[in-house]
Every structure is written in structure tokens, then in C-alpha cells.
C-alpha positions as CSV (number, residue, x, y, z in Angstrom):
1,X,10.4,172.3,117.0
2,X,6.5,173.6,117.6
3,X,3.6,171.8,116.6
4,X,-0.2,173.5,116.3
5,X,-0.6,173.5,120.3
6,X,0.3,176.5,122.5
7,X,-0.1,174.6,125.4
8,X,3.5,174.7,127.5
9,X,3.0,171.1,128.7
10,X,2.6,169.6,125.7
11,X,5.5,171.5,124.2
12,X,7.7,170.2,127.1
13,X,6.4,166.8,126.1
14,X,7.1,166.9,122.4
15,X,10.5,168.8,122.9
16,X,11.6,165.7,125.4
17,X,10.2,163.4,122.6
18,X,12.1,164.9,119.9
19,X,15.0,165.1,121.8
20,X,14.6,161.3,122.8
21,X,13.9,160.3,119.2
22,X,17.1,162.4,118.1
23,X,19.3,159.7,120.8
24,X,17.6,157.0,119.4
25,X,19.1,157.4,116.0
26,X,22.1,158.0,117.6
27,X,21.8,154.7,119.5
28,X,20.7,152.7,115.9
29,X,24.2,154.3,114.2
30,X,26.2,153.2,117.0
31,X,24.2,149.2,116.6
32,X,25.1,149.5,112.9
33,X,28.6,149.6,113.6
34,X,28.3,146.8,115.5
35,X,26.3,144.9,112.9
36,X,29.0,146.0,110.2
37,X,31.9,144.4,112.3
38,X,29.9,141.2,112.6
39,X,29.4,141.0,108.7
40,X,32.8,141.8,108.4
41,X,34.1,139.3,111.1
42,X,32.1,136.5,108.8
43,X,33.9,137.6,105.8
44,X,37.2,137.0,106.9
45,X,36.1,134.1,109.0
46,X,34.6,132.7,105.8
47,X,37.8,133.5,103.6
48,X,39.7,131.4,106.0
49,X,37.7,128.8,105.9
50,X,37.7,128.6,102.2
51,X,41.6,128.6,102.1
52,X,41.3,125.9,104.7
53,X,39.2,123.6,103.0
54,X,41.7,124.0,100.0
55,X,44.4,122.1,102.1
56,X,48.0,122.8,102.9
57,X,48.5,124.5,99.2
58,X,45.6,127.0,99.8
59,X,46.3,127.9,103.6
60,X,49.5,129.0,104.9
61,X,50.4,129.6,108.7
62,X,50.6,133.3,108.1
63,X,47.1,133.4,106.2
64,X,46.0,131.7,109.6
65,X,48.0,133.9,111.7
66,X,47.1,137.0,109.6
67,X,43.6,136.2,109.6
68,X,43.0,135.1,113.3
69,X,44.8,138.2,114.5
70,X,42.0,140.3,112.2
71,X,39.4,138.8,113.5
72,X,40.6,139.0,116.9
73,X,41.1,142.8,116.0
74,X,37.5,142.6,114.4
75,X,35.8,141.2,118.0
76,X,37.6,143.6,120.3
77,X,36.1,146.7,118.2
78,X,32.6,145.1,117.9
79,X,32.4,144.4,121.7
80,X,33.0,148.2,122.4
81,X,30.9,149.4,120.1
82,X,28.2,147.3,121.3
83,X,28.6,147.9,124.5
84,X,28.3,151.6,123.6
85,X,25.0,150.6,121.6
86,X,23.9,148.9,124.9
87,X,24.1,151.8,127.5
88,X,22.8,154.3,124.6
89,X,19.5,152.2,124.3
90,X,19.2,151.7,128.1
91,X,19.7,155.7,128.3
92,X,16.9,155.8,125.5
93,X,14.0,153.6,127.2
94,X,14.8,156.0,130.6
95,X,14.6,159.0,128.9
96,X,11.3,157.8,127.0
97,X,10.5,156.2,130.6
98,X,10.6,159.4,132.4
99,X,8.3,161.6,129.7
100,X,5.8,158.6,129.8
101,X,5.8,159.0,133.7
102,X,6.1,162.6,134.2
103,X,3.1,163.3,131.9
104,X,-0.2,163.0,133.6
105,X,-3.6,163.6,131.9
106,X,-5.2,166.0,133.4
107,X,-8.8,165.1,131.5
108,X,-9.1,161.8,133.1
């Protein structure tokens, strides 16, 4: 990556920067898996409740079964993947932490 400056500092700043904002998208994939296993969770969770409120013709034990062992399947994959999300954004704000402290303006 270059910009128009020659200057080494701000190169270091802009390559840290870049690198940063290249993590961050990383970090915002890794949250949309997260958000796709919530939606997904609501589906089924919605489904059963639709077979539920159609009485003991619409809802079986195994639908229930079935469907509580999905979404059971469905939480245990979110919470990883958020907790992934989670450390990738607290790695994010100290790597864009460190650049903003490390840079000093010399002009002031």
C-alpha cells in the first residue's frame, strides 16, 4: 500500500492502519456468523412455536425433541463464534489503540 507521502513515519502509520482495518473485516465476518445463527436459532424457535400453538395434532414429542436439540446445537455454535467475534474486536481497538498512541505530531 503507498499513498502520495514519502515520509517513513507516515507510511508506518498507514501500513498499521491498513493492516488494522484488514482485522476489522475479519472481526465483522466472524459477528455475522454469529448474527446468522441467531436468525437461524429464531427460525426454528419460531417453527416450534407454530406447531405448538397448533395443539397435540401439530406438535409431536420428536418435533419437540428434534427441534430443542437444534437449537441447543444452534446456541453452542453461536457462543463460540461470538466469543471469537469478542477477542477479535478487543484485539482490533488495541491494535488501533497502539497506532493512535505511538504516533506523536511532531508540528505541535
Amino acid at each position: 500500500m503507498s499513498d502520495r507521502s514519502n515520509h517513513k513515519e507516515v507510511q508506518v502509520i498507514l501500513q498499521k492502519i491498513y493492516k488494522g482495518g484488514t482485522n476489522y473485516i475479519a472481526s465483522v465476518s466472524e459477528s455475522l456468523k454469529t448474527a446468522k445463527s441467531g436468525f437461524e436459532f429464531a427460525r426454528v424457535a419460531q417453527e416450534l412455536c407454530r406447531a405448538l400453538s397448533q395443539g397435540r395434532d401439530g406438535c409431536s414429542d420428536e418435533l419437540i425433541h428434534e427441534s430443542l436439540t437444534e437449537m441447543r446445537e444452534i446456541v453452542q455454535n453461536a457462543y463460540t463464534d461470538a466469543k471469537a467475534a469478542t477477542e477479535m474486536f478487543d484485539s482490533n481497538r488495541r491494535e488501533f489503540t497502539e497506532v493512535r498512541r505511538s504516533h506523536t505530531d511532531k508540528s505541535l
